[in-house]
C-alpha positions in Angstrom: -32.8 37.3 -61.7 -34.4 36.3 -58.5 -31.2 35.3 -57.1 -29.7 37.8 -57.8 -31.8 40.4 -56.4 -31.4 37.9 -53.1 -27.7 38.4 -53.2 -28.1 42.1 -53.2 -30.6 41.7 -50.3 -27.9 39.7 -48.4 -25.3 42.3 -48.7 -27.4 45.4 -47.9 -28.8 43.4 -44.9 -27.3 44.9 -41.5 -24.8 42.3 -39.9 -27.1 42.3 -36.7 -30.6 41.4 -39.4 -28.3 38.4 -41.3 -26.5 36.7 -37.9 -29.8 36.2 -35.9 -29.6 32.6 -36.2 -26.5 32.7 -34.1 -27.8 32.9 -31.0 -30.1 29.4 -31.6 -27.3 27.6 -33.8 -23.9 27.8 -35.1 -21.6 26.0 -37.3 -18.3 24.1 -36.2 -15.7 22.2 -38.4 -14.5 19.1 -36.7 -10.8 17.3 -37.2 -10.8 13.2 -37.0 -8.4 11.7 -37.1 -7.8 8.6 -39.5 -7.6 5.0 -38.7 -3.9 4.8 -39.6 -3.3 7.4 -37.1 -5.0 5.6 -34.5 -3.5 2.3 -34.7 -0.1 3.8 -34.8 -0.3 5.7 -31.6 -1.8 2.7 -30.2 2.0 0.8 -31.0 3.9 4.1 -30.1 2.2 3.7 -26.6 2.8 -0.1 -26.1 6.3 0.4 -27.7 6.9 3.0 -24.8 5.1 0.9 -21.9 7.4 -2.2 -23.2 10.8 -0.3 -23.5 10.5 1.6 -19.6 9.0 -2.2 -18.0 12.0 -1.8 -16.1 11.7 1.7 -14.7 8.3 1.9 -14.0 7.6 -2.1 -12.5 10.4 -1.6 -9.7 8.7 2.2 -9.1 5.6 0.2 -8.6 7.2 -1.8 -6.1 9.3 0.6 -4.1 6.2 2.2 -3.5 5.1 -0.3 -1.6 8.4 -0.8 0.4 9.1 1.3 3.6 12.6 2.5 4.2 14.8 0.6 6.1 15.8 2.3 9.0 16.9 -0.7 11.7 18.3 0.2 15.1 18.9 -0.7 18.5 15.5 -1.2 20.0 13.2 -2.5 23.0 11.9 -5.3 20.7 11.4 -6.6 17.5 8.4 -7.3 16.3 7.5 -10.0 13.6 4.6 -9.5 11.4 2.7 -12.7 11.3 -0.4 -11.8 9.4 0.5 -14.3 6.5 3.0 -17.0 8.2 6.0 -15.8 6.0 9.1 -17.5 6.8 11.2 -14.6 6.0 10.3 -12.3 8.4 11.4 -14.8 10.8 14.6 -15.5 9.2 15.1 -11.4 8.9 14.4 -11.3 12.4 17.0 -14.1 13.7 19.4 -12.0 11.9 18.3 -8.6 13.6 18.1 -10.4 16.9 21.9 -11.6 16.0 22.9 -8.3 15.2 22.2 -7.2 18.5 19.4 -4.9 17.4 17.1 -6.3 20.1 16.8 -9.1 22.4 13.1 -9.4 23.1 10.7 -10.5 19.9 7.1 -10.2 19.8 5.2 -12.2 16.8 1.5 -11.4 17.3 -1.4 -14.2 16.3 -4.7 -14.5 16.0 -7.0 -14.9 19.0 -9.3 -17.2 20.0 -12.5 -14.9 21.0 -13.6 -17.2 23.4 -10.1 -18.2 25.1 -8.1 -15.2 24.6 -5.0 -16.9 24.0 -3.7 -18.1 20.7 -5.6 -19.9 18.4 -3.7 -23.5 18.6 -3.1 -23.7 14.5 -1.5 -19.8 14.7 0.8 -21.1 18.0 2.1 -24.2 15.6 2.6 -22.3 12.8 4.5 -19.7 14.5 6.8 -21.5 16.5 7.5 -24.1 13.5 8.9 -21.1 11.6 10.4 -19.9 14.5 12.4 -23.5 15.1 13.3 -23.3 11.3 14.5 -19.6 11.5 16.6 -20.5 15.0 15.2 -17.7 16.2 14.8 -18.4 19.4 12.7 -17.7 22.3 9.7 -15.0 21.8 6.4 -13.7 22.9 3.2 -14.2 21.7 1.1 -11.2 21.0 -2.6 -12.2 21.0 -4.3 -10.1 18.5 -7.8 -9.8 17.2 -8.6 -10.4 13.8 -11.7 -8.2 12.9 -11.4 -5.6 9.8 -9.6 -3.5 9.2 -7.0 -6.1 10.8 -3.9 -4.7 10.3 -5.4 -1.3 12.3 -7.2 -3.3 15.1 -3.8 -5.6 15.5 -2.0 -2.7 16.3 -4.1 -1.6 18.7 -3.8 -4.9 20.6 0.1 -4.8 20.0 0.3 -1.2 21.1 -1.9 -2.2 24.5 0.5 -5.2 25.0 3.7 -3.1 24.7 2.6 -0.2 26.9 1.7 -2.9 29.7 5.4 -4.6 29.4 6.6 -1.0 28.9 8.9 -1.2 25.9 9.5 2.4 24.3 10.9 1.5 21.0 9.7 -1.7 18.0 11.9 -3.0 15.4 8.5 -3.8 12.8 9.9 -6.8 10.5 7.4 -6.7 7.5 6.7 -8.9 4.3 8.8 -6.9 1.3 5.5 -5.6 -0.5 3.3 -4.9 3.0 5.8 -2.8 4.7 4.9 0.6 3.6 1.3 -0.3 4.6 2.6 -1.3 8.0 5.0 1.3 8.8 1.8 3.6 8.3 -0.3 1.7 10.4 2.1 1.2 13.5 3.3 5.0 12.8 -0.3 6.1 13.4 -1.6 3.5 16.9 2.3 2.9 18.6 3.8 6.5 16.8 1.0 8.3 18.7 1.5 6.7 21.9 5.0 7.7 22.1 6.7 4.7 20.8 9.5 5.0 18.5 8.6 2.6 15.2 11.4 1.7 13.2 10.9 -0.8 10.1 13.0 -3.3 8.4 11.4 -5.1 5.9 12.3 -9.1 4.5 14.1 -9.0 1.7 13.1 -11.0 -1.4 13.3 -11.3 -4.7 10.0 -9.8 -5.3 10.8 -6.8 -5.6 12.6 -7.2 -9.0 10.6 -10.0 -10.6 7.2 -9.2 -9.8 6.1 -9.2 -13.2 7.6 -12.8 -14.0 4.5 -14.3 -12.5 1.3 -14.1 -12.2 1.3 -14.7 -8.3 3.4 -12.1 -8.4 1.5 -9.6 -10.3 -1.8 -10.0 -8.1 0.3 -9.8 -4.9 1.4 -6.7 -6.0 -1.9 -5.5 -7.1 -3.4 -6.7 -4.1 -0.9 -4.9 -1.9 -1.3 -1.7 -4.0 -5.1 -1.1 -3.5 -4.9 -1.8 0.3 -2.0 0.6 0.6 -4.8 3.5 -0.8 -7.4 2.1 1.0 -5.6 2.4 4.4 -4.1 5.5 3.4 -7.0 7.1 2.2 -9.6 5.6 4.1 -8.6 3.6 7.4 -5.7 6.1 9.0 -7.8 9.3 8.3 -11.3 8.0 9.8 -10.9 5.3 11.3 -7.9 5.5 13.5 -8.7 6.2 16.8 -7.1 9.0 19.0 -4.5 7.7 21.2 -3.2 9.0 24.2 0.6 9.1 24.8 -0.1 9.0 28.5 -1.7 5.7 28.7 
C-alpha cells in the first residue's frame, strides 16, 4: 500500500519538484569496448603500418632532402661537418661539370690559432686526394652551438670578403634540407644566391634496413624541427645585404 501511494506521489509531483537532483548529479550510460575489439584494432593498425612501410619510410626521408637545383655558380661549397666522402666525390663531379671552378670546404677552428685545426686539414684534404678533386680553400669555421648556424655565419663573412655572389651547397643526403634552411637564412639574406645539391646515397631507400640507419634518420629529423622551429626564428641574426 505504501508504495503505492509513493507512485501516485511521484506522478502528481511537478517535473521541476521530481528533477531537482539534476542540477547536483546526473546519470550517464557508458560504451566499452571489449577485449576482442581491442586486440584486433591493435593488428588492423600494425597490418596497415607494415603494408604502406614503403610509402611512408621514403616520405620520411624526402623530407629531409632539399631539392636539387645545381647551376653555374661562384663556388661550391662542401659541407664538412661529418668528413663524408661523398660530398667530396659529388663535388669533383660538379666541379667537372663545369658548375664552378672555386670550392670552399669549411673546418673547424682552432680558437687560439685561427687557422684550421691540424686533424680537420688531414682529414679534409685526404678525402679530397681520394675524390681528385682538386685544389680548394679552406673555410675556417667556428664550432660553438648551434654549429651549423654559427658556420654559416663564418662562411657567409668569408665569401662576402672574396666577393663571390652565388654557392653551389654540396650536403650529406639526409642533412640537406636542414642546410639549405640554414644557408637560405645567413648567405640568402645577404644577397647571395644558395643553390643545393645534395650526395646521393643509398640511404634514402634503405634507411630502415639498419639500425645506423634508423637513428641517423631520427637524429636528422628532430634537428631539422629544432632549427626550423627554434634556431632560424630566434636565433638567426639580422644580416645586412650591404655588408
Amino acid at each position: 500500500m505504501q508504495l503505492e501511494e509513493a507512485c501516485e506521489y511521484a506522478r502528481h509531483v511537478s517535473p521541476d519538484r521530481r528533477n531537482w537532483t539534476r542540477h547536483f548529479v546526473y546519470r550517464t550510460t557508458h560504451i566499452r569496448t571489449t577485449w576482442k575489439f581491442r586486440v584486433g584494432f591493435v593488428v588492423l593498425v600494425l597490418a596497415v603500418v607494415w603494408l604502406t612501410s614503403s610509402w611512408w619510410t621514403a616520405a620520411i626521408a624526402r623530407s629531409l632532402v632539399c631539392e636539387a637545383n645545381g647551376a653555374p655558380s661562384d663556388a661550391i661549397l662542401v659541407e664538412n661537418f661529418d668528413s663524408d666522402y661523398l660530398t667530396f666525390e659529388h663535388a669533383t663531379r660538379l666541379r667537372k661539370a663545369g658548375y664552378a671552378s672555386r670550392v670552399l670546404v669549411p673546418a673547424a677552428r682552432d680558437p687560439h690559432t685561427l687557422d684550421v685545426k691540424p686533424v680537420e686539414r688531414a682529414t679534409a684534404e685526404m678525402l679530397a686526394r681520394l675524390s681528385r678533386l682538386g685544389d680548394f680553400e679552406f673555410v675556417p669555421i667556428q664550432t660553438v652551438e648551434p654549429i651549423s648556424l654559427n658556420a654559416a655565419g663564418d662562411v657567409l663573412r668569408f665569401i662576402q670578403k672574396a666577393r663571390i655572389r652565388s654557392v653551389l651547397v654540396v650536403s650529406p643526403l639526409l642533412r640537406s634540407r636542414r642546410s639549405a634552411l640554414v644557408y637560405e637564412a645567413t648567405l640568402g639574406r645577404a644577397g647571395i644566391t644558395v643553390r643545393c645539391e645534395p650526395a646521393r646515397s643509398r640511404e634514402l631507400a634503405s634507411w630502415t634496413e639498419s639500425w645506423h640507419g634508423m637513428q641517423n634518420v631520427a637524429e636528422q629529423w628532430l634537428k631539422l624541427q629544432y632549427y626550423r622551429l627554434y634556431v632560424l626564428p630566434f636565433r638567426t641574426p639580422l644580416v645586412d645585404a650591404g655588408t
